[in-house]
Structures are given as C-alpha cells and as structure tokens.
Chimera marker file (.cmm) of the C-alpha trace (Angstrom):
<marker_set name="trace">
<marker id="1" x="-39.280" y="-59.951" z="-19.716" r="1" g="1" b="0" radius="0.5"/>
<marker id="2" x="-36.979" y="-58.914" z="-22.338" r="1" g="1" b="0" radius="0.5"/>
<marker id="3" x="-34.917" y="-61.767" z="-23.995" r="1" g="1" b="0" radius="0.5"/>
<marker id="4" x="-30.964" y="-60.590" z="-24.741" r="1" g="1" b="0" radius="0.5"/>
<marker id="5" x="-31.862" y="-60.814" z="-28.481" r="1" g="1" b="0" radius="0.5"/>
<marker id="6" x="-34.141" y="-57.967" z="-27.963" r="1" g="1" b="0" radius="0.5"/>
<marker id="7" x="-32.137" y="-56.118" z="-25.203" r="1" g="1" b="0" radius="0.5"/>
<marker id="8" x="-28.959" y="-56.299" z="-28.116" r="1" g="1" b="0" radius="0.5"/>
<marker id="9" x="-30.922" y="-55.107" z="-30.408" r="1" g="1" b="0" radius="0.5"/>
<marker id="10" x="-32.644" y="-52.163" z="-28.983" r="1" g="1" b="0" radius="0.5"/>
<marker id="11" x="-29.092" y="-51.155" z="-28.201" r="1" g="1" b="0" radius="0.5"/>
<marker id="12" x="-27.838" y="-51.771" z="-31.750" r="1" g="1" b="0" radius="0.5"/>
<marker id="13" x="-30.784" y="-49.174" z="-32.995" r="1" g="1" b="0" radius="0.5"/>
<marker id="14" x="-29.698" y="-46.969" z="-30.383" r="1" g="1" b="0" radius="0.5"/>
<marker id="15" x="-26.340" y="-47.000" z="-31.886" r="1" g="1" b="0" radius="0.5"/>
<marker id="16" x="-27.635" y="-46.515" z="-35.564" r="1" g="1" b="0" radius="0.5"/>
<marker id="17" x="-29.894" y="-43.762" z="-34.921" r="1" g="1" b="0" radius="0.5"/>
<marker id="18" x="-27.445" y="-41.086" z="-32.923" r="1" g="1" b="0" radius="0.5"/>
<marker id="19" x="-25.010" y="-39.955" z="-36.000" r="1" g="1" b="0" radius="0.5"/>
<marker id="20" x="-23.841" y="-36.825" z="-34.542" r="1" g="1" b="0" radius="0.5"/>
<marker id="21" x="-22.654" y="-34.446" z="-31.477" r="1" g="1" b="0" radius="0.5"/>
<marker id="22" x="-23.101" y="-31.029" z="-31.060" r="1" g="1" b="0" radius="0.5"/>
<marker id="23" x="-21.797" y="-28.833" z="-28.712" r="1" g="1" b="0" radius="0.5"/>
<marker id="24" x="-23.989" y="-25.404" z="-28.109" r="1" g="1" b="0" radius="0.5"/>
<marker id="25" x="-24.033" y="-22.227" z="-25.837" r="1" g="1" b="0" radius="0.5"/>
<marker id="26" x="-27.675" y="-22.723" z="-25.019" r="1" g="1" b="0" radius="0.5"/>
<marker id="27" x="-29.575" y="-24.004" z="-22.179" r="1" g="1" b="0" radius="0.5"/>
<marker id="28" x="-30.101" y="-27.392" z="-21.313" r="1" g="1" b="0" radius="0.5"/>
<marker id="29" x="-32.475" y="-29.096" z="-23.414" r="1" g="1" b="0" radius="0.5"/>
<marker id="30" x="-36.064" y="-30.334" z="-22.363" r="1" g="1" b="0" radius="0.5"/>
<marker id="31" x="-37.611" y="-33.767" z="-23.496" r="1" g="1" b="0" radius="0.5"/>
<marker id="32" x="-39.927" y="-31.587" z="-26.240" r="1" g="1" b="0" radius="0.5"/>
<marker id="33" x="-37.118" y="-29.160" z="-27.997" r="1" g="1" b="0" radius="0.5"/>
<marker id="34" x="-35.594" y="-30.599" z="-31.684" r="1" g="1" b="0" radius="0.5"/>
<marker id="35" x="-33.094" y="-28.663" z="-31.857" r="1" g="1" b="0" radius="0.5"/>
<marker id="36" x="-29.978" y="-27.062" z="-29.936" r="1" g="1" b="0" radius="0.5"/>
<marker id="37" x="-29.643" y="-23.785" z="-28.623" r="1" g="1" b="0" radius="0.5"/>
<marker id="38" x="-27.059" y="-21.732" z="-29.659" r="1" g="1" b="0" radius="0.5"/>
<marker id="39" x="-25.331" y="-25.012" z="-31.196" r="1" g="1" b="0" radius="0.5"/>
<marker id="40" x="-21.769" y="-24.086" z="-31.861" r="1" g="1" b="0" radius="0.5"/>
<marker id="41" x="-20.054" y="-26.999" z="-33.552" r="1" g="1" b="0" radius="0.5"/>
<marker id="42" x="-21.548" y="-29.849" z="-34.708" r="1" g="1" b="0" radius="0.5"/>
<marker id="43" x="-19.599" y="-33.476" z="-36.083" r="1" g="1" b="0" radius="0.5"/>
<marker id="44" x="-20.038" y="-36.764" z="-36.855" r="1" g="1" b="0" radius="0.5"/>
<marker id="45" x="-19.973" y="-39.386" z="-33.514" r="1" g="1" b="0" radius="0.5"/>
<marker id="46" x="-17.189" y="-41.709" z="-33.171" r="1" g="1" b="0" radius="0.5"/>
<marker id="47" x="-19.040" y="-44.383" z="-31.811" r="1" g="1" b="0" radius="0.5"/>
<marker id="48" x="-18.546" y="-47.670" z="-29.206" r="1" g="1" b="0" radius="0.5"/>
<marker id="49" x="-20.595" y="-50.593" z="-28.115" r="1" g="1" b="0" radius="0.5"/>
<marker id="50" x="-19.724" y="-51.873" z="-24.721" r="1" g="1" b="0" radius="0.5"/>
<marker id="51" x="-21.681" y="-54.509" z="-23.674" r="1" g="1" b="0" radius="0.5"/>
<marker id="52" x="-25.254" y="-52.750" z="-22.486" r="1" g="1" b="0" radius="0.5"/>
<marker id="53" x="-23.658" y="-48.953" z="-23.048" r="1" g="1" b="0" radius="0.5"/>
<marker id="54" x="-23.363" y="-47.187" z="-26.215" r="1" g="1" b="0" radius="0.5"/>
<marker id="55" x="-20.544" y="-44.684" z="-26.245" r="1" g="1" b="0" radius="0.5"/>
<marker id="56" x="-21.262" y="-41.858" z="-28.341" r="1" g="1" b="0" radius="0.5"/>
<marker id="57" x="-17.112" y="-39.247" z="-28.712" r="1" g="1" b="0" radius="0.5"/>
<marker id="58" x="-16.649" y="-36.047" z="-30.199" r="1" g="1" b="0" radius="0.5"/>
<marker id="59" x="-12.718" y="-35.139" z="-30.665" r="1" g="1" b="0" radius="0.5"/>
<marker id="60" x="-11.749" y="-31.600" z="-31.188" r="1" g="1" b="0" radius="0.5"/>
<marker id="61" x="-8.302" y="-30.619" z="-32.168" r="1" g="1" b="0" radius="0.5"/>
<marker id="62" x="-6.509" y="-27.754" z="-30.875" r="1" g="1" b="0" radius="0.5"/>
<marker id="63" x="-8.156" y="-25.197" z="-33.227" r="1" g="1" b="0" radius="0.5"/>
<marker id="64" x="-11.876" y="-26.183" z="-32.447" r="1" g="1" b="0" radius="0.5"/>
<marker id="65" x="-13.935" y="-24.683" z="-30.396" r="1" g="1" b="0" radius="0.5"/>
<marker id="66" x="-11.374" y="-22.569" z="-28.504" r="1" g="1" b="0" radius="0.5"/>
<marker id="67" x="-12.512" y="-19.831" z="-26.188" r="1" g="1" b="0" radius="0.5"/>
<marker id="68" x="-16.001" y="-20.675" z="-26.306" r="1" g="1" b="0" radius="0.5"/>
<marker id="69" x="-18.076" y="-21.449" z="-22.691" r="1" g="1" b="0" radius="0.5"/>
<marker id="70" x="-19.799" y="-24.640" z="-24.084" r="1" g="1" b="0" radius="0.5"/>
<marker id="71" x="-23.086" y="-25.330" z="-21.866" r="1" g="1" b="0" radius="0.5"/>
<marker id="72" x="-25.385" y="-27.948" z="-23.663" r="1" g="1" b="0" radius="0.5"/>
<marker id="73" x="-24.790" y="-30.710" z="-25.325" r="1" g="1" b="0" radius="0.5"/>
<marker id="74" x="-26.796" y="-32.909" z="-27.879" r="1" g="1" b="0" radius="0.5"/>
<marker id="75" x="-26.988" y="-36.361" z="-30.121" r="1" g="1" b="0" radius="0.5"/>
<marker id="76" x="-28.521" y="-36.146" z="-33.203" r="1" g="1" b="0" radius="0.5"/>
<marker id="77" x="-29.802" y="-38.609" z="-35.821" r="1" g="1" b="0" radius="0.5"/>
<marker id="78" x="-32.680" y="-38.832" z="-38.490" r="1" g="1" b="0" radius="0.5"/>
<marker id="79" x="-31.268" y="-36.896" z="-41.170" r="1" g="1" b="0" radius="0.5"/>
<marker id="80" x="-28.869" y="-34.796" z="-39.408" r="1" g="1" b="0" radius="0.5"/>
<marker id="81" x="-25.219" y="-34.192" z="-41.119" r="1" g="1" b="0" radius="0.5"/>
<marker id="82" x="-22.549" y="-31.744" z="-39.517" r="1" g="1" b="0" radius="0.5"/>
<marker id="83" x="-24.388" y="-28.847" z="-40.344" r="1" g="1" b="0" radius="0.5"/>
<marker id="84" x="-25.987" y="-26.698" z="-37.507" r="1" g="1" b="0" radius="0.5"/>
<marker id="85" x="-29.832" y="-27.552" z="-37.102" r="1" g="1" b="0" radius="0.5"/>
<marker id="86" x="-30.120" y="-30.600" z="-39.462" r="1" g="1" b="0" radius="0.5"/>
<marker id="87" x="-31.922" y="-33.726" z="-38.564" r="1" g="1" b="0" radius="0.5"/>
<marker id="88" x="-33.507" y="-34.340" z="-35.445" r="1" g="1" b="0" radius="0.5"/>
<marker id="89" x="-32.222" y="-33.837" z="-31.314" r="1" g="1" b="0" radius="0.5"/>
<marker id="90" x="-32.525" y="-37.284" z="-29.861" r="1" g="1" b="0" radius="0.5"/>
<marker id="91" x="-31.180" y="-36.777" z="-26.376" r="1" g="1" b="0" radius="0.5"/>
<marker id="92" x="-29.352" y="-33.864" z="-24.713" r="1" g="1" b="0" radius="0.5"/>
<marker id="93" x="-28.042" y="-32.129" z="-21.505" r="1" g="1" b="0" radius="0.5"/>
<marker id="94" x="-25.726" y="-29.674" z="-19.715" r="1" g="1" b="0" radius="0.5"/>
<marker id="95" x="-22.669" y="-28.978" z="-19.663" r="1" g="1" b="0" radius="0.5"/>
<marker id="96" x="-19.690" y="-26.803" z="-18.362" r="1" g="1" b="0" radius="0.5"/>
<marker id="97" x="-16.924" y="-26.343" z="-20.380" r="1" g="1" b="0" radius="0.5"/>
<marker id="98" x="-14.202" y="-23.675" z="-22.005" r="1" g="1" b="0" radius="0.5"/>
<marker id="99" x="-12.056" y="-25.249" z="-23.780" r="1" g="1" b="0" radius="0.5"/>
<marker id="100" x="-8.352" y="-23.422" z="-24.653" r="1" g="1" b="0" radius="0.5"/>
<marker id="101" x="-6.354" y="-22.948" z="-27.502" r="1" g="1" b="0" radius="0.5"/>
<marker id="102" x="-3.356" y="-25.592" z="-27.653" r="1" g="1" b="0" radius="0.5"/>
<marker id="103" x="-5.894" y="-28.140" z="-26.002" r="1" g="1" b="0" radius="0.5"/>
<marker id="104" x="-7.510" y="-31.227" z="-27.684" r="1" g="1" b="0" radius="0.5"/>
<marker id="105" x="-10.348" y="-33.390" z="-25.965" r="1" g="1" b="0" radius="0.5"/>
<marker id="106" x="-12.751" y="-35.769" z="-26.410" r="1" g="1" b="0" radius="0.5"/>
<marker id="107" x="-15.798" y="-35.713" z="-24.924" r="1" g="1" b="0" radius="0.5"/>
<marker id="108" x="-17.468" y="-39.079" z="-24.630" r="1" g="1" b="0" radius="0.5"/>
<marker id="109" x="-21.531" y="-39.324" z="-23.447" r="1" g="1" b="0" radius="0.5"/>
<marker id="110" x="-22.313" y="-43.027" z="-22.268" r="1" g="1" b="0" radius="0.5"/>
<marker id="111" x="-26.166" y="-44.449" z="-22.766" r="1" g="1" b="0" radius="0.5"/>
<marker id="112" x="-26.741" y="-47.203" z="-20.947" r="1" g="1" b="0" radius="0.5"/>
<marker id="113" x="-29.499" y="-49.658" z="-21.709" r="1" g="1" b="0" radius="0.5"/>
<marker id="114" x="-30.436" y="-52.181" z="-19.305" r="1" g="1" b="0" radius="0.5"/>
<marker id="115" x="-33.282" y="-54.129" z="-18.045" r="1" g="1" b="0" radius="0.5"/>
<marker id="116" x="-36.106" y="-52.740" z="-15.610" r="1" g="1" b="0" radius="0.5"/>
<link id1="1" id2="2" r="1" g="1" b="0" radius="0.2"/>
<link id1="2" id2="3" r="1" g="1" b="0" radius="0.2"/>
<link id1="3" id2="4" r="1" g="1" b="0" radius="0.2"/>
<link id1="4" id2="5" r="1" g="1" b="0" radius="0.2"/>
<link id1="5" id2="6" r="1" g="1" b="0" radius="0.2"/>
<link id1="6" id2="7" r="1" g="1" b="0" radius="0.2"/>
<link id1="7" id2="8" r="1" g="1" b="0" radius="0.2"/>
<link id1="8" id2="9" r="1" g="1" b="0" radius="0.2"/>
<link id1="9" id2="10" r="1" g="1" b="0" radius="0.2"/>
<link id1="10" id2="11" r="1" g="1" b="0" radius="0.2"/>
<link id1="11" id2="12" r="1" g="1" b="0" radius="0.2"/>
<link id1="12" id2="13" r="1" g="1" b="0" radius="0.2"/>
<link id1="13" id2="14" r="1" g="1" b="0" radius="0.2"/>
<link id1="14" id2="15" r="1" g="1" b="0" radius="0.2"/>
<link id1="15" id2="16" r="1" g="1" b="0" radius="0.2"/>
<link id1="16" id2="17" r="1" g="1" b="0" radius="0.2"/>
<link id1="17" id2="18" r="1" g="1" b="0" radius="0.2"/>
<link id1="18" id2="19" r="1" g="1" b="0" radius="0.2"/>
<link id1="19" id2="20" r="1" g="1" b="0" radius="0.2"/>
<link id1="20" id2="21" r="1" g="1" b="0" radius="0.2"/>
<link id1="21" id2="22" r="1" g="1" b="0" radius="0.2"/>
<link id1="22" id2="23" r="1" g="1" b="0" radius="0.2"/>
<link id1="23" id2="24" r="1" g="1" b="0" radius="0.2"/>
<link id1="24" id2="25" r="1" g="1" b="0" radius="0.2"/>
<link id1="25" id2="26" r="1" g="1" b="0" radius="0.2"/>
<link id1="26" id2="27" r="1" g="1" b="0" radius="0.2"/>
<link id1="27" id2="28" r="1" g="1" b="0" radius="0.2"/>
<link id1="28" id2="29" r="1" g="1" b="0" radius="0.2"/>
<link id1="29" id2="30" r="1" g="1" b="0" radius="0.2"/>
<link id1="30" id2="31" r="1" g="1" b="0" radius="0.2"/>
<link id1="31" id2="32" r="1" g="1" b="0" radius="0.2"/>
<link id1="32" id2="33" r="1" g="1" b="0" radius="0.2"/>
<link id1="33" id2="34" r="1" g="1" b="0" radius="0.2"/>
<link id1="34" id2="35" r="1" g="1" b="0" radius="0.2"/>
<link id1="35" id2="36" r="1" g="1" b="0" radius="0.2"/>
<link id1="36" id2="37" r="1" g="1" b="0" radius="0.2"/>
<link id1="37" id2="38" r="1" g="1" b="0" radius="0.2"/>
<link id1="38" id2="39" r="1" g="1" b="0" radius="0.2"/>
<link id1="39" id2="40" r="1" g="1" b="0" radius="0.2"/>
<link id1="40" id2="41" r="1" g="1" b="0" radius="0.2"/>
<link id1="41" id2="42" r="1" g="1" b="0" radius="0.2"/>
<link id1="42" id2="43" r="1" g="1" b="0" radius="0.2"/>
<link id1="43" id2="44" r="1" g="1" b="0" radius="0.2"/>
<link id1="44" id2="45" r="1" g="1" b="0" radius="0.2"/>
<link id1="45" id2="46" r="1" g="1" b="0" radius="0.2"/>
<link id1="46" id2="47" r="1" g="1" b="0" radius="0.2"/>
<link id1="47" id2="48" r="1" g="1" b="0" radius="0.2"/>
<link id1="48" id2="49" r="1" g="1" b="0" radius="0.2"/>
<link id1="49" id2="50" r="1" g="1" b="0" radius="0.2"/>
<link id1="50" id2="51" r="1" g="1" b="0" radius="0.2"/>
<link id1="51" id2="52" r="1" g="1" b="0" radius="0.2"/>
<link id1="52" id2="53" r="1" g="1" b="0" radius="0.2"/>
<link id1="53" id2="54" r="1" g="1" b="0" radius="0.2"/>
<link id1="54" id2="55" r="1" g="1" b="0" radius="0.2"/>
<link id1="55" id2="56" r="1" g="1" b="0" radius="0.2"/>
<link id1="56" id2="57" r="1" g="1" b="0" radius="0.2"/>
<link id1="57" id2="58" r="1" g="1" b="0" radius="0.2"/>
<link id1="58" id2="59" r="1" g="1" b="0" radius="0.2"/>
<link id1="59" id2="60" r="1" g="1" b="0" radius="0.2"/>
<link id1="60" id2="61" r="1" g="1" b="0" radius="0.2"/>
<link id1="61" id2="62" r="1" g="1" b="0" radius="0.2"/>
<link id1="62" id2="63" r="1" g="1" b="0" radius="0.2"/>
<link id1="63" id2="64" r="1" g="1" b="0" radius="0.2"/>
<link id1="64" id2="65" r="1" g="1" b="0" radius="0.2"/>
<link id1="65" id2="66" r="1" g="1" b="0" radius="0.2"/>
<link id1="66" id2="67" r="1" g="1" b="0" radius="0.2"/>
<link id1="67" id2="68" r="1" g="1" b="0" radius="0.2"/>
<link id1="68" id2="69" r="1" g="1" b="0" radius="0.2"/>
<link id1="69" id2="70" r="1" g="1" b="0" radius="0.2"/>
<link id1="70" id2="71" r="1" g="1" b="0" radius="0.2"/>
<link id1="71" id2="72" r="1" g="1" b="0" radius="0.2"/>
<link id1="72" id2="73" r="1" g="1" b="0" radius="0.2"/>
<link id1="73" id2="74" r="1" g="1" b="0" radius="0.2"/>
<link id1="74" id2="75" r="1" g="1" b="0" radius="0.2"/>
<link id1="75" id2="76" r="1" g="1" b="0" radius="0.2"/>
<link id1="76" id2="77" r="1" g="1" b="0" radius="0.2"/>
<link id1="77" id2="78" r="1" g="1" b="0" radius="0.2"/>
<link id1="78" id2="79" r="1" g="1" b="0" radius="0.2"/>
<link id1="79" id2="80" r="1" g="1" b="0" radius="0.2"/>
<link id1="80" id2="81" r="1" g="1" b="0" radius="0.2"/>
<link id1="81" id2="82" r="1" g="1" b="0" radius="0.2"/>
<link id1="82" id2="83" r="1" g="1" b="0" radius="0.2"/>
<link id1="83" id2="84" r="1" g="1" b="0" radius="0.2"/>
<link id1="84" id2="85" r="1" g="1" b="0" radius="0.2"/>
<link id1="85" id2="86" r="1" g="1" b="0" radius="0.2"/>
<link id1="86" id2="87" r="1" g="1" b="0" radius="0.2"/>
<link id1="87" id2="88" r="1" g="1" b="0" radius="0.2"/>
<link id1="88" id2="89" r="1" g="1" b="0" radius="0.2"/>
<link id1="89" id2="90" r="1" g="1" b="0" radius="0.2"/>
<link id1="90" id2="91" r="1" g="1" b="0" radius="0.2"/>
<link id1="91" id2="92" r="1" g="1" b="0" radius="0.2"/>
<link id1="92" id2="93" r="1" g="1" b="0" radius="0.2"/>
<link id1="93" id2="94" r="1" g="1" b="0" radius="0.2"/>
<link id1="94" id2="95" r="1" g="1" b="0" radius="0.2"/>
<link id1="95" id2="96" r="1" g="1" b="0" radius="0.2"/>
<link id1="96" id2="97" r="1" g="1" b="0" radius="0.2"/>
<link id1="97" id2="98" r="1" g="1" b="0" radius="0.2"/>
<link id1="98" id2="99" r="1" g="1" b="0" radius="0.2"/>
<link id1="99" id2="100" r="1" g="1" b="0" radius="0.2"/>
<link id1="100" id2="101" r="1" g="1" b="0" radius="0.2"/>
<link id1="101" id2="102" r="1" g="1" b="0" radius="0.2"/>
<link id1="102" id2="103" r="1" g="1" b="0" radius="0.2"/>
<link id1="103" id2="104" r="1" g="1" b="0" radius="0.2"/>
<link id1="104" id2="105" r="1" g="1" b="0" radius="0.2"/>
<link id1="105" id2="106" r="1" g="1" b="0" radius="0.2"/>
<link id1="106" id2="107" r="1" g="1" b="0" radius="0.2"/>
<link id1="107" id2="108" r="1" g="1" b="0" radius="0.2"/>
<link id1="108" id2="109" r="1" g="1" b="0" radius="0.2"/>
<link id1="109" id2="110" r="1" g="1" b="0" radius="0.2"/>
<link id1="110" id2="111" r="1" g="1" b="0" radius="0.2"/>
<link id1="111" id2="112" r="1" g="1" b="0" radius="0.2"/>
<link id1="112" id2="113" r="1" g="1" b="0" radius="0.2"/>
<link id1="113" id2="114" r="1" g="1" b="0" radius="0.2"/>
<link id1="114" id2="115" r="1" g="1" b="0" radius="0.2"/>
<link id1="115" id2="116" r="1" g="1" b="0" radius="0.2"/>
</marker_set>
C-alpha cells in the first residue's frame, strides 16, 4: 500500500528530476543507453502536473528543427542543460516526425504514475 502522501510525492520528484527534451535522429533508446542518438535539438521542458500524470512540452517555433526526420525522443535530468549530451537520459522512445518550415508544434510526452 502506498498512502497519497507518498504517491504525490514520487510524482513531484518525477517532475523535479526531468529538466529537459531532446529530439534526435537516432534509434529508439533501450533501458541501459545515457545518452541520445543523433540528438538534434535539445531545450528546457515546459512542465505540468495533472493529478497522477506529469506532462513534460517542448515548443519549437517555425525556424526549429525544420526539415529534419526526427525519430527518438528523450527526457533528461541530473545535470543536463540545453546542450547536446549533458546530464543524464532518464526515459526515452520513438518517434516519427518531419517537421516543415512555417510550422510550430509542441510536442507533449505524458508519465503517468499510479498505483499497482
């Protein structure tokens, strides 16, 4: 059993420890790698607590990140700042995306945290 004291603040740490989002060219990453492949652009997380879910967004304007096939994504904390392979990869996946030139987005990754 897990009291909601706890449960709130495991997701508060959560929240704390992911600083930033970076966007690579890479493959997916495994539980084991650190770091990004082929990590592209890298920035600071806007970031969200809704009720058990931390939301973790990345904007990019329309001169970001145009004409580049994005396919991995990663969250970074412990030490990391918005240069490319600082601090440490906490979590990580795939992705699909080419993003144009006169095109802004955000791109928002949700971690839920709930009881077992």
């Amino acid at each position: 059993m897990i009291t909601d004291f706890l449960l709130n603040k495991i997701i508060n740490n959560v929240d704390e420890a992911i600083t930033h989002i970076a966007l690579g060219t890479g493959l997916e990453p495994s539980s084991s790698d650190t770091k990004l492949t082929g990590e592209e652009i890298r920035k600071v997380a806007d970031s969200y607590i809704d009720q058990n879910t931390v939301i973790k967004e990345l904007y990019l304007d329309e001169n970001e990140g145009n004409g580049i096939q994005f396919t991995n994504l990663g969250l970074f904390g412990e030490g990391a700042t918005s240069e490319v392979d600082t601090g440490v990869l906490m979590s990580g996946g795939r992705m699909d995306l080419l993003k144009g030139s006169k095109q802004s987005m955000t791109i928002s990754v949700e971690i839920t945290i709930e009881r077992a």
